[in-house]
N, C-alpha and C positions, 0 to 999 in steps of 0.2 A: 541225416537219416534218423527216424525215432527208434529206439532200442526193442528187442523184445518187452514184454510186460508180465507181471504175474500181480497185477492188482487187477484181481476180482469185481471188486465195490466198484470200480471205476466202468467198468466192462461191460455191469448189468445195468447200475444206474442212470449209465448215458444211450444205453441202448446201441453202445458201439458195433458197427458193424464187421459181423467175422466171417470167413470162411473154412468152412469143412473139409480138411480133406482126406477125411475117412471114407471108407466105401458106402455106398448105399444102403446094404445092409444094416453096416452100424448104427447109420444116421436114422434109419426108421426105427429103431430102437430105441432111440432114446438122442433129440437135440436139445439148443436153447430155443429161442423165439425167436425168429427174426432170422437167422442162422442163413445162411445159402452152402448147400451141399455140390463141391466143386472136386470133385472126388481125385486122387492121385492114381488111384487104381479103383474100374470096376469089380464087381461082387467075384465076377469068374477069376482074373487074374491078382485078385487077393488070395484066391485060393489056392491058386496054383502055384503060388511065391509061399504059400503057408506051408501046405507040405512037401515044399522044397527043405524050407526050414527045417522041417522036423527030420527030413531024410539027411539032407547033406549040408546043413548047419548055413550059418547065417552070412557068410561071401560066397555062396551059390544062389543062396534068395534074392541077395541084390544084385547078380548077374543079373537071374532070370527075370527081376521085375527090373533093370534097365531094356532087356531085352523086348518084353512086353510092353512098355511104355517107350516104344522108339518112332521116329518115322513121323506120318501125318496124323498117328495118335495122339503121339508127343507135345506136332505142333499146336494138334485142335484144342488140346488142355490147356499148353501153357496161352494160348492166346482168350479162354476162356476167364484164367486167371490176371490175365492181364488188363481184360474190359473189369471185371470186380475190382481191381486193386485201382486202375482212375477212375474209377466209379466211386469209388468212396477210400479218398485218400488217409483216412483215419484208420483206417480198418486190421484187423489182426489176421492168419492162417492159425491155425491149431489140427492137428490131429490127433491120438487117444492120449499118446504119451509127453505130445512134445517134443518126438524123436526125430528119427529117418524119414516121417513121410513127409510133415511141415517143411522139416530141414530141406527135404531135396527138391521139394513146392518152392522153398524161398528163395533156394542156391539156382535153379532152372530161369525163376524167372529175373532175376539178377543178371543171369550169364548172358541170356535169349533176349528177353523184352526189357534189358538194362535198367529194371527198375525192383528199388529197395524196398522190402513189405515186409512188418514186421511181424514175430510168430509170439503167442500165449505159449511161454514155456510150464511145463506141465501139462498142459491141454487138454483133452476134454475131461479125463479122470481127475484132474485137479480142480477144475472149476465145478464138474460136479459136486466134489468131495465138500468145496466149500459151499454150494447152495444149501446140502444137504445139514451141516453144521448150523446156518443161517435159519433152518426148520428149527434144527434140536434146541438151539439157545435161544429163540425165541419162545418156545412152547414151555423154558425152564424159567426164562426171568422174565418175560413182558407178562403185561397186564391185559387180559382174555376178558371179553363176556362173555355169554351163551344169545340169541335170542331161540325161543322155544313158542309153542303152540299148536295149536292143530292145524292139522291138512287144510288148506288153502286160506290162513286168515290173513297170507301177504307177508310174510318173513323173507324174501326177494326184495320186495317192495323197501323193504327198512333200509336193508343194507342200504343199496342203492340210495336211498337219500343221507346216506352219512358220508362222513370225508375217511372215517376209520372204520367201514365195512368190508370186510373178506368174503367175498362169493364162491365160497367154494364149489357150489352146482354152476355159477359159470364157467369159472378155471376147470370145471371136470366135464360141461357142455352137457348138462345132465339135469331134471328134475328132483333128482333124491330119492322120489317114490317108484313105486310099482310101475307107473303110468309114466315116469319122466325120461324116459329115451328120446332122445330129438329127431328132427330129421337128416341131421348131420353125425357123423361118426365123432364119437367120443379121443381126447389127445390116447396116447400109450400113457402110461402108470409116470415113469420117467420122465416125459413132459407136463404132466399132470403135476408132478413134483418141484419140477424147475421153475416152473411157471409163478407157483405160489409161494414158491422162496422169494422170485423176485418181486412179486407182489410186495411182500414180509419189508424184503430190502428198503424198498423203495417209500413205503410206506414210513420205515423208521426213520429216512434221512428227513423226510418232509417234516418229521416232529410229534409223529403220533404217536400218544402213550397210554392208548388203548387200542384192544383190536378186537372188534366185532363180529363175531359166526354164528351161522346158524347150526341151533342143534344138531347134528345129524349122527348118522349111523356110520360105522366104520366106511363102508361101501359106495360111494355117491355112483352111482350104477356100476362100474367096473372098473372107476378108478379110487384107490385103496386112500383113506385119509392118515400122511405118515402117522407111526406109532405114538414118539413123544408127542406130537399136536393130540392124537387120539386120546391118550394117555391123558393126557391135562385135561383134557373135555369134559371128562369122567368129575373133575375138582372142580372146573369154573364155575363162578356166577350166575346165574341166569336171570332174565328179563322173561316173562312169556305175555304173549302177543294175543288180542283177544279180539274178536269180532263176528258178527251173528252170523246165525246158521246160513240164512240168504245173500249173505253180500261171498260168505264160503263158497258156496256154490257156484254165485255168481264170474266169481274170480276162479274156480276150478273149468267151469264152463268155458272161460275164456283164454285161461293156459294151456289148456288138455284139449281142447277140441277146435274154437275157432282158429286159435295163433297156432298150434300146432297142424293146422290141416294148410293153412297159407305155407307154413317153413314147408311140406308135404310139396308142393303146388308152384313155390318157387324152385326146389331142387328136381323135381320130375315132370313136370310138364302137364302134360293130358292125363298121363299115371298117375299124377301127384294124389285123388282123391282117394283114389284106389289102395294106393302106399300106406296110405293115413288110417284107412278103415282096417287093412290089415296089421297095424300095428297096434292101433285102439283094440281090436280082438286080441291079439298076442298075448297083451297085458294084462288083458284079465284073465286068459288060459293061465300066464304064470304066477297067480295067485287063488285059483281055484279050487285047489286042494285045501287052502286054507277057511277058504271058504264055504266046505262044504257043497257038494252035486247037486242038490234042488235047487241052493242058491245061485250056484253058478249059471244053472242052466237058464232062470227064470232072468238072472239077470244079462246075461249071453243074446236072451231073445228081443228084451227091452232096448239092448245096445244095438242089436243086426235094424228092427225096427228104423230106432233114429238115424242110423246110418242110411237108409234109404230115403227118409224122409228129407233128410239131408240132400241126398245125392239129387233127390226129385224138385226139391224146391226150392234147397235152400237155407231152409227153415231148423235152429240147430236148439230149439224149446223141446224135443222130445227127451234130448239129453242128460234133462234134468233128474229123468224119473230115477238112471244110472245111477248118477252122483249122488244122490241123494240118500238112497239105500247105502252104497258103500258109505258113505259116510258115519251115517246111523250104526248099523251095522258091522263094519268093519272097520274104519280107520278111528272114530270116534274112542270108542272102546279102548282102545290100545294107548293114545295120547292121552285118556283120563289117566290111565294107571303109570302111563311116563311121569303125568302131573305130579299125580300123588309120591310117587318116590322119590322124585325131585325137588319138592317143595320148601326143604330147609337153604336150598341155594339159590330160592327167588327171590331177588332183590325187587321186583317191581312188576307187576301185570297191568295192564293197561290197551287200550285200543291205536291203533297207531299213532295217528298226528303224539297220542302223550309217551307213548314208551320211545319215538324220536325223540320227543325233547325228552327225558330222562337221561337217553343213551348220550344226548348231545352235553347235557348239564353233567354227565360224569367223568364225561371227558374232561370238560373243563376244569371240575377238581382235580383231577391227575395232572394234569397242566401247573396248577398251583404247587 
């Protein structure tokens, strides 16, 4: 039989398979990836076992939750647990502490489905603890770039063709901007966080010893970028990314409106267009004040326009008049002055295909 484990590294690296057996609640709050939530007890009868606890202390709670978990409830669990564990004989139980719940998950199916699974002792608070560690000490000794630039020159794009890229907008399923909510909901903060530790993880075992971000702002829509990563963001390096007004455009045209009205279109159906128009409007509602009410509105009217023109034909050129003004106007403006107060920690500007090789020749000096 394999013993418990409390190697971590092992756990995220190989993408071992675990089961959850915290209640639902919990698990929406905050899992790993990949995770399967196999619950010991539902939301209602965790509760009911909680403030038992608190009324008449801790051998009345685990009456009441054998009591609770008896019978054909019993069996439907431990038999659910049973197809997970030969389903993937490698695999771990955990629940928050490592306690009573794993324990009675393991001892059940030991006794019932005669078969040995081994538990993550410390459990989910410990493997957290350490993803969360795997943030901080990475954000205090590895070696960070920035990539920076303005609204749509393709700072996605770079990542993406690098082996030591960190996409934080996709770990957070988010564009960054104003405009960048997807058609899919964003992870919780806690997955958000897990996520990019293991990224972190995994990335150091391959050898990388550099790690590439885009500039961004604490908030990647609603999920929070941790502090110490934050914190260092503010010191690293930067690279800024440069490319004309019209290929901007063109690339904002193509993220914010055709590919975002398909994701619209794949998740809703006959609605999808609809979904999309109304979030294209949202977006600019939730920057409007900044914007100024003549502008909003003039450009409010420009947007409803192409939207229809859109919807009538097809036809997604009316778009541009949009983007183009915000651009000028509003996003432009704001990335000069980034520019400018950032400029003592630009190591290199350039147009893509060269701030790739750049990014990529600086790697290889850290290598040396």
């Amino acid at each position: 039989m394999r013993g418990d484990t409390d190697n971590f590294v092992e756990l995220f690296l190989n993408d071992v398979p675990m089961m959850d057996a915290r209640a639902p609640v919990e698990f929406a709050k905050g899992a790993f990836p990949g995770v399967v939530n196999l619950p010991l007890m539902n939301d209602l009868e965790r509760q009911k076992v909680g403030t038992c606890y608190k009324q008449h202390g801790q051998q009345a709670a685990i009456e009441l939750g054998h009591r609770l978990v008896s019978g054909q409830v019993k069996a439907d669990r431990i038999q659910a647990w049973a197809e997970f564990a030969r389903n993937n004989p490698q695999g771990y139980i955990y629940c928050f502490r490592g306690g009573l719940r794993s324990q009675l998950v393991q001892q059940w199916l030991k006794t019932e489905a005669g078969i040995d699974y081994p538990r993550v002792t410390g459990g989910y608070k410990a493997m957290r603890h350490f993803l969360l560690e795997t943030i901080e000490h990475a954000a205090a000794h590895d070696n960070f770039v920035l990539v920076g630039g303005m609204t749509g020159t393709g700072k996605t794009e770079v990542l993406a063709r690098l082996d030591d890229g960190v996409d934080l907008e996709g770990i957070a399923n988010h564009r960054g901007s104003s405009f960048g909510k997807r058609a899919t909901p964003q992870p919780v903060q806690i997955d958000f966080e897990n996520a990019l530790a293991i990224r972190l993880l995994k990335m150091q075992k391959a050898g990388a010893r550099q790690f590439v971000l885009e500039d961004e702002a604490r908030l990647v829509g609603r999920c929070s970028i941790p502090l110490p990563l934050f914190q260092g963001m503010q010191q690293y390096p930067l690279v800024w990314l440069e490319d004309s007004f019209d290929g901007r455009v063109d690339r904002i045209l193509k993220d914010y409106v055709i590919d975002l009205c398909a994701e619209f279109t794949v998740e809703h159906g006959a609605e999808g267009f609809t979904a999309f128009a109304e979030r294209l409007q949202q977006s600019l509602v939730n920057i409007s004040r900044r914007l100024g009410g003549e502008c909003y509105t003039r450009l409010a009217a420009i947007m409803n326009q192409a939207l229809a023109e859109q919807a009538s034909t097809g036809s997604v050129d009316l778009h541009r008049e949009w983007i183009e003004t915000l651009l000028r106007q509003y996003y432009d403006p704001m990335y000069a002055y980034q520019r400018e107060s950032k400029a003592a920690r630009i190591e290199f500007a350039g147009e893509q295909d060269a701030v790739v090789e750049f990014l990529r020749e600086r790697a290889a000096v850290q290598q040396n």
